[in-house]
Backbone as CSV, one residue per row, in Angstrom:
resi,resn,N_x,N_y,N_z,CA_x,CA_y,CA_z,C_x,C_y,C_z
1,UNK,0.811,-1.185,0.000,0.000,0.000,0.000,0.851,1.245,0.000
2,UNK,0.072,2.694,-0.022,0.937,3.468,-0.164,1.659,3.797,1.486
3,UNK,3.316,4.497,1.206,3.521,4.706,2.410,4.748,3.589,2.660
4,UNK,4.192,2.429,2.060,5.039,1.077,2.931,6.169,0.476,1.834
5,UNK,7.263,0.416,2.088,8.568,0.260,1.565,8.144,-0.955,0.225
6,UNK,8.189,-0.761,-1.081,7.923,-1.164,-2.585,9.964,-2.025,-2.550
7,UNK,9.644,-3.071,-2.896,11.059,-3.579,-3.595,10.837,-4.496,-5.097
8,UNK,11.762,-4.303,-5.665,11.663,-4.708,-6.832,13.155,-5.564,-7.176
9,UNK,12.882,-7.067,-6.997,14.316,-7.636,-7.296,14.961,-7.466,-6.239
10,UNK,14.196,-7.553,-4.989,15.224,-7.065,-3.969,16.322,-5.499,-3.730
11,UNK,16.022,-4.679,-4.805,16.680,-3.506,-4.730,15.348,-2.618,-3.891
12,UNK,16.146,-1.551,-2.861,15.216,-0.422,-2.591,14.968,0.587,-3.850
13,UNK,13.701,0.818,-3.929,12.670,1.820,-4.549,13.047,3.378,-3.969
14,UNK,13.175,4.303,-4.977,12.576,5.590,-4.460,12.029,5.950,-3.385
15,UNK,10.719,4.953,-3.556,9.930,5.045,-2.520,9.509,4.603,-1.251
16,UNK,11.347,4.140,-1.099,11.582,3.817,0.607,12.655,4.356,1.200
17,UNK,12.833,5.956,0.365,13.445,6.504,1.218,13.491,7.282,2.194
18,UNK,13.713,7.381,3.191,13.078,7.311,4.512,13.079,9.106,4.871
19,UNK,13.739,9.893,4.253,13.616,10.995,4.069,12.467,11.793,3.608
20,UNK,11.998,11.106,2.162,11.459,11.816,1.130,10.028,11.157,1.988
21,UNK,9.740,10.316,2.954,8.470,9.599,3.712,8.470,10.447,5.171
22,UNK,9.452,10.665,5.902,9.368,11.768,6.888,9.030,13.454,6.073
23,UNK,9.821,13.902,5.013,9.006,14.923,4.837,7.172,15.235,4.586
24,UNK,7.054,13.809,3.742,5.812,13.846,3.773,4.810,13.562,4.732
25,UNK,5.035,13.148,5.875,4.421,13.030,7.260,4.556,14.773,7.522
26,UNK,6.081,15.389,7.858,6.338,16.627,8.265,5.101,17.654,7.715
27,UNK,5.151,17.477,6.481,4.009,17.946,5.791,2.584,17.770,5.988
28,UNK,2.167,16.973,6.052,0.486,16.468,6.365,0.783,17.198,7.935
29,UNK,1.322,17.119,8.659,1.381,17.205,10.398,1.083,18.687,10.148
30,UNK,2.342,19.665,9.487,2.164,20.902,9.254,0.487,21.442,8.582
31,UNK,0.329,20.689,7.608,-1.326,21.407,7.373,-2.281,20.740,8.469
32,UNK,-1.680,19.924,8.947,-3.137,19.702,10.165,-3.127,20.636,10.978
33,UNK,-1.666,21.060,11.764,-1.918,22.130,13.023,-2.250,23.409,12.195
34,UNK,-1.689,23.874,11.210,-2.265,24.850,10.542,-3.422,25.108,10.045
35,UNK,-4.098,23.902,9.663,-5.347,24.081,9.558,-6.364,24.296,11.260
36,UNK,-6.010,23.482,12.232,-6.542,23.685,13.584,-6.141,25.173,14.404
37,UNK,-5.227,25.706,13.615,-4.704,27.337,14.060,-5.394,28.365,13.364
38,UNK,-5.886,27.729,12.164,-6.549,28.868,10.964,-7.008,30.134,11.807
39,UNK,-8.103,29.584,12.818,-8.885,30.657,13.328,-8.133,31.541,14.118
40,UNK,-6.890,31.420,14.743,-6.481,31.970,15.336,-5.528,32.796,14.815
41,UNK,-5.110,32.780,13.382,-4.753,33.414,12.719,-3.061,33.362,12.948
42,UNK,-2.372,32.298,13.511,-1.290,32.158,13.885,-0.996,30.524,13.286
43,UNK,0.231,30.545,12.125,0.212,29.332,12.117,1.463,28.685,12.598
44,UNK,1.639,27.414,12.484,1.992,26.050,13.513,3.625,26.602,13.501
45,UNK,4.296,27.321,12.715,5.918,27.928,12.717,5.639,28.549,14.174
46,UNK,4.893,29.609,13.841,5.044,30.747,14.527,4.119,30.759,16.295
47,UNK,3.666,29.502,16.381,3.095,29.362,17.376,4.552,28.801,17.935
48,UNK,5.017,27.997,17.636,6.168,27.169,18.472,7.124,28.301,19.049
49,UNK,7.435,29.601,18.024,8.404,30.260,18.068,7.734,31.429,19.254
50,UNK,6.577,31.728,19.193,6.044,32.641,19.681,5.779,32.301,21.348
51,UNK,6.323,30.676,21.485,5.855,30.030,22.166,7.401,29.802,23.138
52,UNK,8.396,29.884,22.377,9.670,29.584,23.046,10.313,31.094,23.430
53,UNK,9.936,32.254,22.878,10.270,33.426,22.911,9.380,34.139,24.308
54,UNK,8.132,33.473,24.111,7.733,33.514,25.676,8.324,32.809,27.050
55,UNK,8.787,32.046,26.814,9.602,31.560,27.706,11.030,31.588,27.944
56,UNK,11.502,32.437,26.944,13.027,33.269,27.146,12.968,34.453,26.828
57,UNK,12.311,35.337,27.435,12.283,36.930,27.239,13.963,37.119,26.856
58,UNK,14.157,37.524,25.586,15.660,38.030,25.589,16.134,37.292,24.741
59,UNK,15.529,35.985,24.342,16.790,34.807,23.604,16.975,35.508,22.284
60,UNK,18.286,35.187,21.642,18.870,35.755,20.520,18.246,34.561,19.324
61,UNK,18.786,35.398,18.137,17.960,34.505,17.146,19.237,33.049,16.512
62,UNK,20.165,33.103,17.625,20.921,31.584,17.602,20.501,30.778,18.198
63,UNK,20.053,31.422,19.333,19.414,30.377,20.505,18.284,29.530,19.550
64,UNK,17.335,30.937,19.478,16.037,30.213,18.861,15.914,29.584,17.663
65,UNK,17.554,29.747,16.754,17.373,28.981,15.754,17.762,27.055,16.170
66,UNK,18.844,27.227,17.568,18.671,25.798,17.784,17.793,25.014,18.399
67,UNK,16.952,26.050,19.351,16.046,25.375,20.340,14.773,24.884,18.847
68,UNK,14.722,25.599,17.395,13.946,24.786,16.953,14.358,24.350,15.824
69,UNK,15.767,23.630,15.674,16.506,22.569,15.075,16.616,23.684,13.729
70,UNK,16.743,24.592,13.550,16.422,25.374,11.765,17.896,26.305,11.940
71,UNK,18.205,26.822,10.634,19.399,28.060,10.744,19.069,28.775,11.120
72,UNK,20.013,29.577,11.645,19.613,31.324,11.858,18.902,32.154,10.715
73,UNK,19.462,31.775,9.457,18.929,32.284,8.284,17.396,32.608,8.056
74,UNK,16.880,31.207,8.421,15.501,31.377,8.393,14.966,31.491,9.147
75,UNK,15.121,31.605,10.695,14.949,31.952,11.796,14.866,33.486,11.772
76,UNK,15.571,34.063,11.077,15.640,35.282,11.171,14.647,35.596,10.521
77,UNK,14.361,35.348,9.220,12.895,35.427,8.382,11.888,35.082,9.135
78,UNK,11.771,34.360,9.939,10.639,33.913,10.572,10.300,35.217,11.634
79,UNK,11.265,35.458,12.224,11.334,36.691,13.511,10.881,37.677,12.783
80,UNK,11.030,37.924,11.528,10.832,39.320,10.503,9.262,39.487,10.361
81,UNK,8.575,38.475,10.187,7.527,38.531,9.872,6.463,38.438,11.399
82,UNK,7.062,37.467,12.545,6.524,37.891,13.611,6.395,39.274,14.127
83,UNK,7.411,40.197,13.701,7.572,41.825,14.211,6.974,42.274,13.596
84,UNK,6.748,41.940,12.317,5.893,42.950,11.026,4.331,42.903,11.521
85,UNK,3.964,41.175,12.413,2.875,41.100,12.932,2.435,42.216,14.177
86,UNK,3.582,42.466,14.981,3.763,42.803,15.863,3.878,42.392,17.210
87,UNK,3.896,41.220,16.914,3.944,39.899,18.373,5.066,40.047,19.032
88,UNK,5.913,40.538,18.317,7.489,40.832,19.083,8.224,41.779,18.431
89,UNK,8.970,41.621,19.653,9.983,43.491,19.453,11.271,42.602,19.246
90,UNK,12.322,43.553,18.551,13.195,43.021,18.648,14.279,44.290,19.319
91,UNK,15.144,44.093,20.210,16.089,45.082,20.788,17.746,45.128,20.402
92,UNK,18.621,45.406,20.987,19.598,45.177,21.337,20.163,45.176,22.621
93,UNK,21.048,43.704,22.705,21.259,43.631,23.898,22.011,44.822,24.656
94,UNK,21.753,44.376,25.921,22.515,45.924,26.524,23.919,45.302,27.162
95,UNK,24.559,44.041,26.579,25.794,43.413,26.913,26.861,43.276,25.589
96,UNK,25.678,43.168,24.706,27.047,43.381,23.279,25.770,44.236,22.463
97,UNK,25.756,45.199,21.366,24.732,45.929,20.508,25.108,45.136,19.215
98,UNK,25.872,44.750,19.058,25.597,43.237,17.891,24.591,41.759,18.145
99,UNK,24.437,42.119,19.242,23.218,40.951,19.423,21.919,41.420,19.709
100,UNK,20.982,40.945,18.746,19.230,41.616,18.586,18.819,40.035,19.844
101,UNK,18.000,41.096,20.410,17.559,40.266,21.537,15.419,40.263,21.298
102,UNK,15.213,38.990,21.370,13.607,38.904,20.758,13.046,38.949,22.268
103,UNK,11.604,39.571,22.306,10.946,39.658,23.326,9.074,39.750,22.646
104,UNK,8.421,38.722,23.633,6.810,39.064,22.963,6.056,40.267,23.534
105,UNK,5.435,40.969,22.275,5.178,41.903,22.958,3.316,41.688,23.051
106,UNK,3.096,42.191,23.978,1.459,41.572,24.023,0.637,41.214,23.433
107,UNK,0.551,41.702,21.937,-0.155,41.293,21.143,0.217,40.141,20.679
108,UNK,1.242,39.621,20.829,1.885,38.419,20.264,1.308,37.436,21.661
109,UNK,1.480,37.727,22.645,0.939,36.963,24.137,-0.223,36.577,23.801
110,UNK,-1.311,37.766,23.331,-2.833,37.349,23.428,-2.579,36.585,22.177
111,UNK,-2.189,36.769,21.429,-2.320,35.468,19.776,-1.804,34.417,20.610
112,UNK,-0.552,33.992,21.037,-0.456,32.887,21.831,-1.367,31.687,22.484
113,UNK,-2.033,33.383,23.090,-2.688,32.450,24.244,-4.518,31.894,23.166
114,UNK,-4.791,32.996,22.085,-5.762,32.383,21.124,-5.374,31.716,20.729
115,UNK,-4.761,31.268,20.166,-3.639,30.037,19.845,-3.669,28.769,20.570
116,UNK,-3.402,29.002,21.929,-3.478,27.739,22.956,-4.193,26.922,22.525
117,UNK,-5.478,26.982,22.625,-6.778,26.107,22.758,-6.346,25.004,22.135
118,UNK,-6.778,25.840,20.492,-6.807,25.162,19.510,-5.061,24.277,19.092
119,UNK,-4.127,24.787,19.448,-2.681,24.169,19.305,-3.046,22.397,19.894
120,UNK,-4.046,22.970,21.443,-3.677,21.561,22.495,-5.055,20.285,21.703
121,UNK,-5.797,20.780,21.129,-6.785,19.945,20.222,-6.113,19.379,19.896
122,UNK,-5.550,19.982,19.033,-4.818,18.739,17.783,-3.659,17.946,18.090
123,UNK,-3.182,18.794,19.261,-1.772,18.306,19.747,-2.666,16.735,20.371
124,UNK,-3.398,16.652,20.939,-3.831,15.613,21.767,-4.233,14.464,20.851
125,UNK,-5.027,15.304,19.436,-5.514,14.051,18.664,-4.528,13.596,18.416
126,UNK,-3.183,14.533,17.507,-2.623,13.637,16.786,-1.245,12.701,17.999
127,UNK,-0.923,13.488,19.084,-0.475,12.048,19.750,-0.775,10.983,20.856
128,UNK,-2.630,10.818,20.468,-2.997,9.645,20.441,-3.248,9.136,19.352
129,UNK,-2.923,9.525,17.630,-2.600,8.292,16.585,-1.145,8.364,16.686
130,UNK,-0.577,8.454,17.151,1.471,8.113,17.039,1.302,7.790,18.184
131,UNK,0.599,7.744,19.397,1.373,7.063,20.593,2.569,5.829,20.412
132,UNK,2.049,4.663,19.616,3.272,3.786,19.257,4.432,4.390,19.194
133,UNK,4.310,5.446,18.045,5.598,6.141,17.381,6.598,7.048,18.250
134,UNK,5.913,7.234,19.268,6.714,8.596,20.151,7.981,7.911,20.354
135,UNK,8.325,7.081,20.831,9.599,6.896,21.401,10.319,6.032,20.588
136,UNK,9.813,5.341,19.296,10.034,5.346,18.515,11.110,6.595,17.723
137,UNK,10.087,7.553,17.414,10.811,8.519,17.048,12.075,9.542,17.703
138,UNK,11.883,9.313,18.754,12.369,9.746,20.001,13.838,9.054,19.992
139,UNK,14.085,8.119,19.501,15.403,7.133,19.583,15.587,7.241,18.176
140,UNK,15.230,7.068,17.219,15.388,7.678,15.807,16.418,8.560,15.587
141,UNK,15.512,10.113,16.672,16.229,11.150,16.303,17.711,11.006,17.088
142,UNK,17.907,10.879,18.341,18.838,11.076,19.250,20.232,9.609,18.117
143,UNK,19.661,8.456,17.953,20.555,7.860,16.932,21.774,8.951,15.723
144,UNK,20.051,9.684,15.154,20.556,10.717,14.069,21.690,11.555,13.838
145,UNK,21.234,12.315,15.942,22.233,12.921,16.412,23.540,12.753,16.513
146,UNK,23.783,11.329,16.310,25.242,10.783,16.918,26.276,11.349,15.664
C-alpha cells in the first residue's frame, strides 16, 4: 500500500526513502496544526516560536534557531515577519549591541494564548494516533544525532 517500503528484485525503490516519507508526514502534520490554528490566525511555525520566545524573554535569534533545530537564516525570516505582525519586538542587547535580543510583545501573548486552545486539540488528537511512534521517534532522532 501506499507509504510502505515497494522492492523490486530485492533492490530499494525511491519510494523507501526514509527521508522523502518523513518529509511527507512533516508535511500532512504541518497542514493539520495549521489548519486547527486557521482561526487563530497564527500558524503552527510561529506558534512554536512565539511560544519559546515567551519563555526566554531576551533569547537571541541563535538560541532560537537551535532550540527549533532550523538556521539562523531562516529563523531570522521567521522573527521578521513575527515583528511585522507585531507579536514581538526586537532590541539590542545591553551586553554586546551586535546581538538583537527577541521579546513578545502583548499582542503576540494574546495570539499565543488564542492560539493555545486550539494548538492543544490537535496536539492531543494527533499524539494519540502516534502514541506507538513517540519513542520510537524519540530514539530515531537522538541515533541521528550521533
Amino acid at each position: 500500500g501506499r507509504g510502505r517500503c515497494q522492492r523490486m528484485n530485492d533492490e530499494l525503490q525511491a519510494d523507501d526513502c526514509m527521508a522523502l516519507r518523513f518529509r511527507r508526514i512533516a508535511r500532512l502534520l504541518t497542514r493539520k496544526y495549521d489548519a486547527a490554528l486557521r482561526p487563530s490566525g497564527v500558524r503552527s511555525t510561529q506558534f512554536i516560536l512565539l511560544h519559546i520566545i515567551g519563555r526566554h524573554p531576551g533569547i537571541g535569534i541563535n538560541s532560537l534557531a537551535s532550540a527549533t533545530n532550523s538556521d539562523p537564516t531562516t529563523t531570522t525570516r521567521n522573527v521578521l515577519v513575527l515583528e511585522r505582525n507585531g507579536w514581538v519586538t526586537l532590541g539590542s542587547s545591553s551586553d554586546d549591541h551586535r546581538k538583537r535580543e527577541i521579546h513578545l510583545a502583548e499582542t503576540g501573548r494574546r495570539a499565543y494564548e488564542d492560539a493555545w486552545p486550539l494548538w492543544a486539540t490537535v496536539q492531543k488528537d494527533v499524539a494519540a494516533k502516534s502514541e506507538d511512534l513517540s519513542d520510537a521517534l524519540d530514539k530515531l532522532g537522538a541515533a541521528l544525532e550521533d
